[in-house]
C-alpha positions as CSV (number, residue, x, y, z in Angstrom):
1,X,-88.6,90.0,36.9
2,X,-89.8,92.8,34.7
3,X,-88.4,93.7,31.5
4,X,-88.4,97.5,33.3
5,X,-87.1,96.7,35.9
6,X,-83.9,95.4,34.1
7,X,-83.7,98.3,32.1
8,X,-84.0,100.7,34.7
9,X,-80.6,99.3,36.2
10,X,-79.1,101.0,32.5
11,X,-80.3,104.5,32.7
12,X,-79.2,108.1,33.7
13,X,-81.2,111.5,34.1
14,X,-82.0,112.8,31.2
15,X,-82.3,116.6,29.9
16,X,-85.3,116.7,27.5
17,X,-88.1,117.3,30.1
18,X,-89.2,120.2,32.1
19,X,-89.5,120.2,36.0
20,X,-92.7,120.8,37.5
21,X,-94.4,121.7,40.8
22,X,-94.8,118.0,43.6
23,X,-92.0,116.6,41.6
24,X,-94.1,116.0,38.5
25,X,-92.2,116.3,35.4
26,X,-93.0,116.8,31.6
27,X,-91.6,114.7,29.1
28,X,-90.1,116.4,25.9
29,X,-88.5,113.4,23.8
30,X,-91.3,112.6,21.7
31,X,-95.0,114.6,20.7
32,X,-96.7,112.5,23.8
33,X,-94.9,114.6,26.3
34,X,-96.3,112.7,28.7
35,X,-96.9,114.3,32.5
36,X,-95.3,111.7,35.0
37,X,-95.7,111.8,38.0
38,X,-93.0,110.5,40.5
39,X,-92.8,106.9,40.4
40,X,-94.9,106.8,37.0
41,X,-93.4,105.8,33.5
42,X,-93.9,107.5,29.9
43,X,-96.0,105.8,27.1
44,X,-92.0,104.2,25.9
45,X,-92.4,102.0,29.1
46,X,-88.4,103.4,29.6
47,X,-88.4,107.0,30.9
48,X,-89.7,107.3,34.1
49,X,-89.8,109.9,37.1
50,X,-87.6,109.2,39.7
51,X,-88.2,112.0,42.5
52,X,-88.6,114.5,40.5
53,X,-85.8,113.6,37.8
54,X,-86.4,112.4,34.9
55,X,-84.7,108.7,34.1
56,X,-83.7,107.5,30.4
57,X,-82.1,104.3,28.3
58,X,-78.0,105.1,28.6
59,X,-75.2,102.6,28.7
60,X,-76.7,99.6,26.7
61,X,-77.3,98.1,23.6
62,X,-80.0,95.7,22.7
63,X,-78.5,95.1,19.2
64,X,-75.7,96.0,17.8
65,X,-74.1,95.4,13.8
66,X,-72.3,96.9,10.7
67,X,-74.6,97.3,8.0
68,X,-74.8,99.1,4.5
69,X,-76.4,102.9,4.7
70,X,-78.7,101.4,2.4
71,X,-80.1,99.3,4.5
72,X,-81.7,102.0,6.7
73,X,-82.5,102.9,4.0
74,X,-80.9,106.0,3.0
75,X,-79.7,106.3,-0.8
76,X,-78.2,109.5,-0.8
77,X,-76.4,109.4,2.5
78,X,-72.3,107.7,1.8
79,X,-73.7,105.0,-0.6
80,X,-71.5,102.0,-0.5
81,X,-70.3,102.8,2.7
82,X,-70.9,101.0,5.9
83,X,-72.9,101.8,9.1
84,X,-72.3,100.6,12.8
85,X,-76.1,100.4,13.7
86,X,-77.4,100.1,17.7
87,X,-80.8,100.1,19.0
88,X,-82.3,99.4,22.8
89,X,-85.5,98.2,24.1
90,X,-89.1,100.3,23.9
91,X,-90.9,102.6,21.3
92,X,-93.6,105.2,21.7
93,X,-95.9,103.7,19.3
94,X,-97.1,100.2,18.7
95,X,-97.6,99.4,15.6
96,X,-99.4,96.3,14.4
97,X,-97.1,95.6,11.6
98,X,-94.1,96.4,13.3
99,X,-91.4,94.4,11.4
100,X,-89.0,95.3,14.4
101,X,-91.2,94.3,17.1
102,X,-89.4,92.2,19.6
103,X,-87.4,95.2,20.3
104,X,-89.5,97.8,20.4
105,X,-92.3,95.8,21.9
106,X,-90.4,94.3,24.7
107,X,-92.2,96.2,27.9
108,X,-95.9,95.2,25.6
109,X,-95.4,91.8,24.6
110,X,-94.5,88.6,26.6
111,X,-92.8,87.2,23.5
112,X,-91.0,89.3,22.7
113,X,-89.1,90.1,26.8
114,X,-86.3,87.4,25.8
115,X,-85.0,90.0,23.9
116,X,-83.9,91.6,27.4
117,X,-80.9,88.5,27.3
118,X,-79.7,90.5,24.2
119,X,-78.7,93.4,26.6
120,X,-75.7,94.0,26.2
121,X,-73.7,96.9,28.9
122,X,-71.8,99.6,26.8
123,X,-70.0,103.1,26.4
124,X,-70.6,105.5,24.0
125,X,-66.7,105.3,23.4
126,X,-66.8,101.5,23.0
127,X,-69.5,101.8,20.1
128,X,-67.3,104.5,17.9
129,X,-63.8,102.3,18.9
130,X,-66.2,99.8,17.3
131,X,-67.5,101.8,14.3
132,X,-63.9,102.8,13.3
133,X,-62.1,99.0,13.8
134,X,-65.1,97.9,11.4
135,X,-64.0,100.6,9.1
136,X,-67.9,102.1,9.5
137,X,-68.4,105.6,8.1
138,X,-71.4,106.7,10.3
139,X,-73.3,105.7,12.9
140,X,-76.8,105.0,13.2
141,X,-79.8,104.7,16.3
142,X,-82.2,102.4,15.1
143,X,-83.9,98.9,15.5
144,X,-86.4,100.6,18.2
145,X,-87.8,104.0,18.5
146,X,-84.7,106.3,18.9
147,X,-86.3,109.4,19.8
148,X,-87.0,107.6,23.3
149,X,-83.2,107.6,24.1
150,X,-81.7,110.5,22.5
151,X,-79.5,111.2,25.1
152,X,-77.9,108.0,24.9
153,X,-77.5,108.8,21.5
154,X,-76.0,112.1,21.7
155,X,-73.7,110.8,24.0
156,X,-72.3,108.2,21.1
157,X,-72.8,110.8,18.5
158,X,-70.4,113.4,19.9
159,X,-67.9,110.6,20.4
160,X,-68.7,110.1,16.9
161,X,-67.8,113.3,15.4
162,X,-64.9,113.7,17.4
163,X,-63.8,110.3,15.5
164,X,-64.9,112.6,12.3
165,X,-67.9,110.0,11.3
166,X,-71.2,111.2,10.5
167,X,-74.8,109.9,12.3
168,X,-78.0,109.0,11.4
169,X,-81.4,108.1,13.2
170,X,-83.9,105.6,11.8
171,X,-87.2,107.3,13.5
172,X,-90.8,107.7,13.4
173,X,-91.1,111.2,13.7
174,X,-93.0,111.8,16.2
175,X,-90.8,114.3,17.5
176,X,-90.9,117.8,19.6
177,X,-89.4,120.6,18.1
178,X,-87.2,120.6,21.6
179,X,-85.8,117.3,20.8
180,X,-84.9,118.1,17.1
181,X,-82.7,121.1,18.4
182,X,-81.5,118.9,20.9
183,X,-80.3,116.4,18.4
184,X,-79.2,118.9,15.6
185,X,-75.7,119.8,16.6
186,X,-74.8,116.0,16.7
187,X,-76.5,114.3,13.9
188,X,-76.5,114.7,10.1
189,X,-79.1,112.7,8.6
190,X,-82.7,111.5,9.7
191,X,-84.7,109.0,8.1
192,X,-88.6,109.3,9.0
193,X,-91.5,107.0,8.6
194,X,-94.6,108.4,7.2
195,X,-97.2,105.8,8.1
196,X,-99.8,107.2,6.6
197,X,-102.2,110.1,5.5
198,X,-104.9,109.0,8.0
199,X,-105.2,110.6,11.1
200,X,-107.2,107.3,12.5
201,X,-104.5,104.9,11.0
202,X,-101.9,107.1,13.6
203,X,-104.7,106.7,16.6
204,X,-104.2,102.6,15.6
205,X,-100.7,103.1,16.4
206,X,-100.7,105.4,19.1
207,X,-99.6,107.9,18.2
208,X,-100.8,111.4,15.6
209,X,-100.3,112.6,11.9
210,X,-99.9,116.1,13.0
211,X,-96.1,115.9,14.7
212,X,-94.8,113.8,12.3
213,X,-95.3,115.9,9.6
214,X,-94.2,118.8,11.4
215,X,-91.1,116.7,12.3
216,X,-90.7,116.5,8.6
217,X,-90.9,120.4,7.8
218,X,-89.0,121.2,10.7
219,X,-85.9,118.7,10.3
220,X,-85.4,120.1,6.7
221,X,-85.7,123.4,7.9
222,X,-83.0,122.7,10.5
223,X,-80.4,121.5,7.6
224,X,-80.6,117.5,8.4
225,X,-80.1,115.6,5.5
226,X,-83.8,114.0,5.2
227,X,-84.8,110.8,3.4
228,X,-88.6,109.3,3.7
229,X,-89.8,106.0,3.9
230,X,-93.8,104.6,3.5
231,X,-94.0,100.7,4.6
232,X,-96.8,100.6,2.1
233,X,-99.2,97.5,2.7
234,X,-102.2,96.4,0.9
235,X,-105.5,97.6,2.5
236,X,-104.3,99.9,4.6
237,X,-102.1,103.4,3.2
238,X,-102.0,101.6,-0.5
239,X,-104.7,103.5,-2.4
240,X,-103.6,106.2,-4.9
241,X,-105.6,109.1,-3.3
242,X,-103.1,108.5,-0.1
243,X,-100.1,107.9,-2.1
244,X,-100.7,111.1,-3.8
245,X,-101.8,113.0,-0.8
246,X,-98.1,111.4,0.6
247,X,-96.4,112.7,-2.6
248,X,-98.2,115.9,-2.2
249,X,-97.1,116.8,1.4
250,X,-93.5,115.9,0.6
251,X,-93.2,118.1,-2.3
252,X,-94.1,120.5,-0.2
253,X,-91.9,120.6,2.0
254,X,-88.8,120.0,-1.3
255,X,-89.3,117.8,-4.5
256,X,-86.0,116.7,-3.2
257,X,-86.6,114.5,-0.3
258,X,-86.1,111.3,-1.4
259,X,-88.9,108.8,-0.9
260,X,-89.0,105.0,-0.5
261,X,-91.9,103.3,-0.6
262,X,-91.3,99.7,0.7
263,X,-93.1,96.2,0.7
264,X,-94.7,94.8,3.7
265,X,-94.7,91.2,5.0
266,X,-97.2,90.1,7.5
267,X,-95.4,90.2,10.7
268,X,-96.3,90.8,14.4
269,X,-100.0,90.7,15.1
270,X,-101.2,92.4,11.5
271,X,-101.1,88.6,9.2
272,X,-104.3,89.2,6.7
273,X,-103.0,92.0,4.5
274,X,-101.2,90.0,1.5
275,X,-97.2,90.9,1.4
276,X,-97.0,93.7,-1.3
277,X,-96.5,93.0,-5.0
278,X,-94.0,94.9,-6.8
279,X,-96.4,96.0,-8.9
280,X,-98.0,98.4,-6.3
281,X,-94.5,99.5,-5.4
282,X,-94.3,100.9,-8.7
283,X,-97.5,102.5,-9.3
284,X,-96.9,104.3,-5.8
285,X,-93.4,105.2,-7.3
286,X,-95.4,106.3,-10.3
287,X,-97.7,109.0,-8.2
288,X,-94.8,110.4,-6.3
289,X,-93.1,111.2,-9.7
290,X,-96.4,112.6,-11.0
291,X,-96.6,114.9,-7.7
292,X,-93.0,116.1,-8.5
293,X,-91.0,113.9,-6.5
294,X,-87.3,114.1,-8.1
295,X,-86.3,110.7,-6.1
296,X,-88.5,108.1,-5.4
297,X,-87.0,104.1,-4.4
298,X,-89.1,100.9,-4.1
299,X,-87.0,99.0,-1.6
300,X,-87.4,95.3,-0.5
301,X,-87.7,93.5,-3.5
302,X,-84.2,93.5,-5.3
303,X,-84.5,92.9,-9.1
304,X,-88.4,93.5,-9.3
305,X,-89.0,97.2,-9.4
306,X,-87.1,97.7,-13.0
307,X,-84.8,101.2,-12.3
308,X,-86.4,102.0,-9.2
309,X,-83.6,100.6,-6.9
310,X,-81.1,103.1,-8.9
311,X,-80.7,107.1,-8.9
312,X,-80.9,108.9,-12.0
313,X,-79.7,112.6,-12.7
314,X,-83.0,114.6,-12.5
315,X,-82.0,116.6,-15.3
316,X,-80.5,115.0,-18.0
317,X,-81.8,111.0,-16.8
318,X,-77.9,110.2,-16.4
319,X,-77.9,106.9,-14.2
320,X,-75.8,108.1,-10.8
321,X,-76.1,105.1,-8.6
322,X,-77.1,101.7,-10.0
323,X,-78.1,99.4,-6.8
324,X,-79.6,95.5,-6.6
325,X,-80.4,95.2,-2.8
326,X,-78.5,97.0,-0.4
327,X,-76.0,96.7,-2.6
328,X,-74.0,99.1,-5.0
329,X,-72.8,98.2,-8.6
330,X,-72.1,101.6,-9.9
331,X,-71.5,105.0,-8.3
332,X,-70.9,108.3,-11.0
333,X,-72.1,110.6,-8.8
334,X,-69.0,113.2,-8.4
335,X,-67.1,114.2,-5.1
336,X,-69.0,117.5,-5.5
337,X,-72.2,115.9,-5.4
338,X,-72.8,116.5,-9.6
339,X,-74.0,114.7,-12.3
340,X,-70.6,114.0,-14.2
341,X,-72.8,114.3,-17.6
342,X,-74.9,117.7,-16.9
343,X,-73.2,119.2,-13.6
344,X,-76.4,119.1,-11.7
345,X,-75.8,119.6,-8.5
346,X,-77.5,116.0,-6.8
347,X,-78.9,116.5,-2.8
348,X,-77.5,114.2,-0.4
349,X,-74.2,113.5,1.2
350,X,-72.3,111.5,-1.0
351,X,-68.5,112.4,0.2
């Protein structure tokens, strides 16, 4: 049996798409928006035309745990607190280095279908009973490309905020602006994924540069709370011209983004590049400062990176948050949001 075919057992018609003439329709969950005709199945592998309806991921999770926000990672997003995270099955991209893969590679890769035995039948109102019993503060899509089932995860979202918790998706960005407005009135914080400056290193992947960067603009724009991360690996989106051009697109958009750039390990089908030193974790930390960044993490190697695990006051350099990890050791940051030494007011949700 095909991983698909178990999947499609969990699904329910969706409402980001638009109907078209012969029962073709026109995906709108991610910037593929691909044209399926009846029968025939998006990029994902997991939304597919069913006469003339579109069919998408509901009822299931593929993974399911509490974890620290920080973990996602977002640092100005409830530090300390925890996170009931889900995922399902599927992603629009495939990345080589995917460190997540036998998730969102299970419709690609034959190794990676036993993870259709983690399925696990669910309500939206079974997740939140969860989230609260686990004393969980938000909740989070993530483990495979979310944007693929975000009407599942509206669904649990509006469950969510009726339980007063706040949500978060752990994306790609390679979003529509439809989706994003779709999302909006349910979630609170988005973390994206900026791969990369090259428009060929996003053909690698499947996917392009152009919609996640507009993803980035627009989700600001739209009042999320935004946080970016850059897997950076050796070889491939390390060099300091793409670092800065990185740094340089995110100021753009607001010096306040925070931005956490990450070590690699070989993983998946991607096993020359070297796992990165913490030394190149700081000199990209270095060039986003430079380009006006007022937050920038190196995450994945605890006790390495000096201060770069912890947030300062950009103002006045008062330590806010000191972190080792995912986890907290110190939080001064007021109820307000303020540096207790200055008053500066500090982005992020932190109440």
């Amino acid at each position: 049996m095909q991983v698909s075919d178990v999947l499609d057992r969990y699904t329910k018609t969706g409402v980001l798409f638009e109907k078209l003439e012969e029962n073709k329709v026109r995906c709108q969950a991610c910037a593929h928006r691909c044209l399926l005709l009846p029968g025939k199945r998006g990029i994902c592998g997991v939304r597919f035309n069913q006469e003339g309806d579109l069919q998408v991921p509901s009822g299931y999770v593929a993974g399911v745990n509490v974890d620290p926000i920080e973990k996602k990672p977002f640092n100005h997003f409830l530090p300390g607190r925890g996170v009931l995270t889900f995922g399902m099955l599927g992603c629009n991209f495939h990345c080589s280095f995917c460190q997540n893969w036998y998730t969102s590679q299970a419709l690609r890769e034959p190794q990676a279908a036993s993870s259709v035995g983690q399925i696990m039948p669910t309500t939206a109102r079974e997740l939140v009973t969860m989230a609260v019993e686990h004393g969980a503060a938000a909740v989070a899509s993530s483990y495979n490309e979310p944007l693929i089932s975000s009407e599942w995860a509206v669904e649990i979202f509006e469950e969510a905020k009726a339980k007063q918790l706040k949500t978060v998706m752990i994306s790609n960005g390679f979003a529509t602006p439809e989706t994003l407005k779709f999302l909006r009135p349910w979630l609170d914080g988005y973390k994206i994924d900026l791969k990369s400056m090259q428009e060929e290193r996003y053909k690698e992947m499947g996917g392009r540069l152009g919609p996640v960067l507009d993803s980035i603009r627009l989700a600001k724009e739209l009042g999320l709370w935004v946080e970016v991360v850059t897997l950076v690996i050796p070889g491939f989106n390390d060099s300091v011209d793409e670092l800065w051009k990185m740094s340089e697109f995110l100021t753009s958009v607001s010096a306040d983004i925070p931005w956490h750039v990450t070590a690699y390990h070989p993983d998946y089908l991607m096993n020359d590049a070297p796992p990165t030193p913490a030394a190149t974790l700081q000199r990209a930390a270095e060039v986003g400062e430079e380009a006006g960044l007022h937050f920038v993490y190196a995450g994945n190697l605890p006790g390495k990176v000096g201060s770069l695990e912890d947030t300062y006051c950009p103002k006045c350099r008062t330590r806010l948050v000191q972190r080792r990890g995912y986890w907290i050791r110190e939080i001064a940051v007021t109820n307000e949001g303020k540096c207790p030494n200055c008053g500066q007011s500090i982005p992020g949700i932190w109440n």
